[in-house]
SEGU-526832 format. One record per atom (N, C-alpha, C, CB): x, y, z. Coordinates in steps of 0.05 Angstrom, whole numbers, plus 5000, padded with zeros to 4 digits. Each point is the difference from the previous one (the first is absolute). Glycine has a CB too. Layout:
BEGIN
XYZ ...
# end
This chain:
BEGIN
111534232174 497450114997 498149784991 501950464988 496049515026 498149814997 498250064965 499749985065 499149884937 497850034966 498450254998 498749494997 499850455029 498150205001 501450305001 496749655024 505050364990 501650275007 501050084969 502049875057 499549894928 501050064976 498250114984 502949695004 493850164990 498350114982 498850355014 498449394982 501750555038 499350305011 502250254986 498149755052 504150224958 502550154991 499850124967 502849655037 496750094958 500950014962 497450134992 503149504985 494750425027 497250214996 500250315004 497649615017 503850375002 500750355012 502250044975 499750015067 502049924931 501950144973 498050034982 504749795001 493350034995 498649934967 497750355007 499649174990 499750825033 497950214998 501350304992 497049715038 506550274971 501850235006 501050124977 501349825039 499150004942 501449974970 497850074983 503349625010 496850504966 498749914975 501749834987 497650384994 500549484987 500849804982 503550054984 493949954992 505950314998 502350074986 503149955013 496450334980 502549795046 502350035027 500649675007 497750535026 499649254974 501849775000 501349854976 497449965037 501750104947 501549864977 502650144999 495949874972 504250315029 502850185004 501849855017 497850454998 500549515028 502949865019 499849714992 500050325050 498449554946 500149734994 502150004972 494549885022 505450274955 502150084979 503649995011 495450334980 504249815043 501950115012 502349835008 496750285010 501049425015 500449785015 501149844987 496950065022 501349924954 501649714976 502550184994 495249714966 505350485023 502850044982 502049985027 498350374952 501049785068 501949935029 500749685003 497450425027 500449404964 500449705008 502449944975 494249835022 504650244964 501549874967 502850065004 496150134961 505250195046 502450005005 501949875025 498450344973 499749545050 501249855017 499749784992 499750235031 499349704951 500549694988 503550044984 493349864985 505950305003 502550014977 502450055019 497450234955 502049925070 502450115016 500849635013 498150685016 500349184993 500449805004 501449704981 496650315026 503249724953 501349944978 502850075002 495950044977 504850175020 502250125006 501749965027 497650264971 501249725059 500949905015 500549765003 498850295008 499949484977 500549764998 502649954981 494949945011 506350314969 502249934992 500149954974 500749875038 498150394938 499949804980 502450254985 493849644999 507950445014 502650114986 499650254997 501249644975 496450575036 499850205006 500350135028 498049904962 503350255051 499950005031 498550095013 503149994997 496549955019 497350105020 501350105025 496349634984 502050555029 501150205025 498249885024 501150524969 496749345023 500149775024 499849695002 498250365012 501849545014 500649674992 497149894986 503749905047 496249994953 498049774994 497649975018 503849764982 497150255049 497549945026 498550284991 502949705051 499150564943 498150254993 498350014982 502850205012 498249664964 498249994976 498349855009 502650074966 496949755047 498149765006 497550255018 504549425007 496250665012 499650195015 498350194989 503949895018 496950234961 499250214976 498249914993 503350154985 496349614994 498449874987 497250035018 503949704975 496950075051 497949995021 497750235001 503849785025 498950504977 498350135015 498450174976 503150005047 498350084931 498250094971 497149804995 505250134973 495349615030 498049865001 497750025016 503049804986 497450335035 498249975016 498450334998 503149575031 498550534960 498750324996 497749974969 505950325022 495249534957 498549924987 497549865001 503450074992 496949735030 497549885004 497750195023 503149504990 498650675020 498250235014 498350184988 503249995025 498750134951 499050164977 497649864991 504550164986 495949635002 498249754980 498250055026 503449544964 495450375059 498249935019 498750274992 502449655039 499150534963 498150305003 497850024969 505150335031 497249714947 498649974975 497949734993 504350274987 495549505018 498249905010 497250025009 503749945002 497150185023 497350125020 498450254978 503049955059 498650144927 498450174971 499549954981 501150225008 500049574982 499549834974 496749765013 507350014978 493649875045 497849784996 496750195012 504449475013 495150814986 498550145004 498550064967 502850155049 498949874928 500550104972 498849824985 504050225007 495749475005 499649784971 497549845024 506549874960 491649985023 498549865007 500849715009 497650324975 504449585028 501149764994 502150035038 500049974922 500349735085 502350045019 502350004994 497749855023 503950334982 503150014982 502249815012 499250524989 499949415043 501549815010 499849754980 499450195048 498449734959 499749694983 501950094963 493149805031 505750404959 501649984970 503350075000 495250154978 505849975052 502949984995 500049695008 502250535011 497249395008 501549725002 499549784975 499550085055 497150014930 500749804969 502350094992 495549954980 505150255011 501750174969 502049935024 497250514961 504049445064 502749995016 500549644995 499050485045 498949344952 500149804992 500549864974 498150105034 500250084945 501049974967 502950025004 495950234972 505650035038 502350015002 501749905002 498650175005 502049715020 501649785022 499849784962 497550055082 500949794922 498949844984 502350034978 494750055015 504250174964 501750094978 503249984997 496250275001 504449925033 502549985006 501849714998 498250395026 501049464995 500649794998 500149794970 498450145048 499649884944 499549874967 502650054993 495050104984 505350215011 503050074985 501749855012 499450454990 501349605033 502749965009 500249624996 500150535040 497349344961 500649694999 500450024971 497249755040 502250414935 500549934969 502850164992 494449974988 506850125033 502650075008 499950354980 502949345008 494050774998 500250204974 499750235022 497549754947 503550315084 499850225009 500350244995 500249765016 500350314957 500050294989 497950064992 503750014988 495149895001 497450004986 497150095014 502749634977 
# end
Protein backbone atom coordinates (compact mmCIF):
# COMPACT_ATOMS: atom_id res chain seq x y z
CA UNK A 1 0.00 0.00 0.00
CA UNK A 2 1.35 3.25 -1.11
CA UNK A 3 1.38 6.58 1.53
CA UNK A 4 -1.31 8.20 0.18
CA UNK A 5 -3.61 5.08 0.18
CA UNK A 6 -2.19 4.37 3.82
CA UNK A 7 -3.10 8.03 5.11
CA UNK A 8 -6.47 7.68 3.36
CA UNK A 9 -7.27 4.17 5.02
CA UNK A 10 -6.07 5.14 8.60
CA UNK A 11 -8.27 8.42 8.07
CA UNK A 12 -11.30 6.21 7.26
CA UNK A 13 -10.69 4.02 10.58
CA UNK A 14 -9.92 7.48 12.41
CA UNK A 15 -13.42 8.99 11.13
CA UNK A 16 -15.07 5.18 11.97
CA UNK A 17 -13.74 4.87 15.58
CA UNK A 18 -14.18 7.16 18.54
CA UNK A 19 -11.28 8.04 20.48
CA UNK A 20 -12.09 5.50 23.34
CA UNK A 21 -12.50 2.53 20.71
CA UNK A 22 -8.84 3.42 19.54
CA UNK A 23 -7.05 3.54 22.53
CA UNK A 24 -8.77 0.36 23.39
CA UNK A 25 -7.26 -1.47 20.39
CA UNK A 26 -4.04 0.35 20.40
CA UNK A 27 -4.10 -0.98 24.48
CA UNK A 28 -4.92 -4.19 23.05
CA UNK A 29 -1.94 -4.22 20.11
CA UNK A 30 0.87 -3.40 22.65
CA UNK A 31 -0.09 -6.15 25.31
CA UNK A 32 -0.52 -8.67 22.07
CA UNK A 33 3.17 -7.29 21.05
CA UNK A 34 4.59 -7.57 24.67
CA UNK A 35 3.52 -11.27 24.92
CA UNK A 36 5.09 -12.17 21.52
CA UNK A 37 8.14 -10.66 22.67
CA UNK A 38 8.16 -12.75 25.84
CA UNK A 39 6.81 -15.79 23.70
CA UNK A 40 9.95 -15.15 21.72
CA UNK A 41 12.30 -15.20 24.59
CA UNK A 42 11.10 -18.41 25.31
CA UNK A 43 11.53 -19.78 21.86
CA UNK A 44 14.95 -18.69 21.78
CA UNK A 45 15.45 -21.09 24.79
CA UNK A 46 15.77 -19.66 28.01
CA UNK A 47 14.65 -23.14 29.93
CA UNK A 48 10.99 -22.61 29.62
CA UNK A 49 9.32 -24.50 26.60
CA UNK A 50 7.76 -23.05 23.90
CA UNK A 51 5.08 -24.69 21.45
CA UNK A 52 6.65 -22.79 18.61
CA UNK A 53 10.07 -22.41 16.95
CA UNK A 54 11.74 -19.32 16.99
CA UNK A 55 11.10 -18.27 12.91
CA UNK A 56 7.25 -18.19 14.60
CA UNK A 57 8.08 -16.05 17.35
CA UNK A 58 10.10 -13.86 15.06
CA UNK A 59 6.97 -14.00 12.85
CA UNK A 60 4.65 -13.09 15.86
CA UNK A 61 6.63 -10.28 17.01
CA UNK A 62 6.66 -8.94 13.25
CA UNK A 63 3.31 -9.20 12.92
CA UNK A 64 1.98 -7.71 16.66
CA UNK A 65 4.26 -4.96 15.65
CA UNK A 66 2.84 -4.04 12.83
CA UNK A 67 -0.82 -4.05 14.18
CA UNK A 68 0.56 -1.67 16.76
CA UNK A 69 1.97 0.70 14.52
CA UNK A 70 -1.53 0.63 12.62
CA UNK A 71 -3.37 1.23 15.84
CA UNK A 72 -0.73 4.17 16.83
CA UNK A 73 -1.28 5.72 12.98
CA UNK A 74 -5.08 5.77 13.69
CA UNK A 75 -4.81 7.30 17.34
CA UNK A 76 -2.53 9.77 15.92
CA UNK A 77 -4.79 11.08 13.14
CA UNK A 78 -6.94 12.08 16.59
CA UNK A 79 -4.51 13.15 18.84
CA UNK A 80 -2.55 15.56 16.21
CA UNK A 81 -6.25 17.23 15.60
CA UNK A 82 -6.42 17.72 19.84
CA UNK A 83 -3.02 19.80 20.52
CA UNK A 84 -1.76 22.88 18.78
CA UNK A 85 1.72 21.67 18.26
CA UNK A 86 2.97 18.92 15.43
CA UNK A 87 3.07 15.64 17.23
CA UNK A 88 5.24 14.12 14.48
CA UNK A 89 8.17 16.47 15.02
CA UNK A 90 7.73 16.04 19.18
CA UNK A 91 7.66 12.13 18.90
CA UNK A 92 10.74 12.06 16.93
CA UNK A 93 12.42 14.83 19.68
CA UNK A 94 11.15 12.75 22.89
CA UNK A 95 12.10 9.30 20.26
CA UNK A 96 15.53 10.99 20.13
CA UNK A 97 16.05 12.08 23.94
CA UNK A 98 15.41 8.38 24.18
CA UNK A 99 17.65 6.42 21.78
CA UNK A 100 20.20 9.00 23.35
CA UNK A 101 19.45 8.04 27.07
CA UNK A 102 19.28 4.46 26.11
CA UNK A 103 22.48 4.22 24.79
CA UNK A 104 24.19 6.53 27.62
CA UNK A 105 23.07 3.63 29.95
CA UNK A 106 24.09 0.84 28.21
CA UNK A 107 27.79 2.61 27.42
CA UNK A 108 27.93 3.41 31.60
CA UNK A 109 27.14 -0.33 31.60
CA UNK A 110 23.87 0.86 33.89
CA UNK A 111 21.02 -0.66 31.48
CA UNK A 112 18.57 -1.19 34.22
CA UNK A 113 18.27 2.04 35.16
Amino acid sequence: MDTEMHDKTINDIYKKLERRARLEQLSEECNELAKACLKLVRAEGNGNPCTITEEEAIDSVIEEYSDVTVAADALMQDLKDSVDYDIYDRIETIAEAKIKRWNDRLERGNAHV
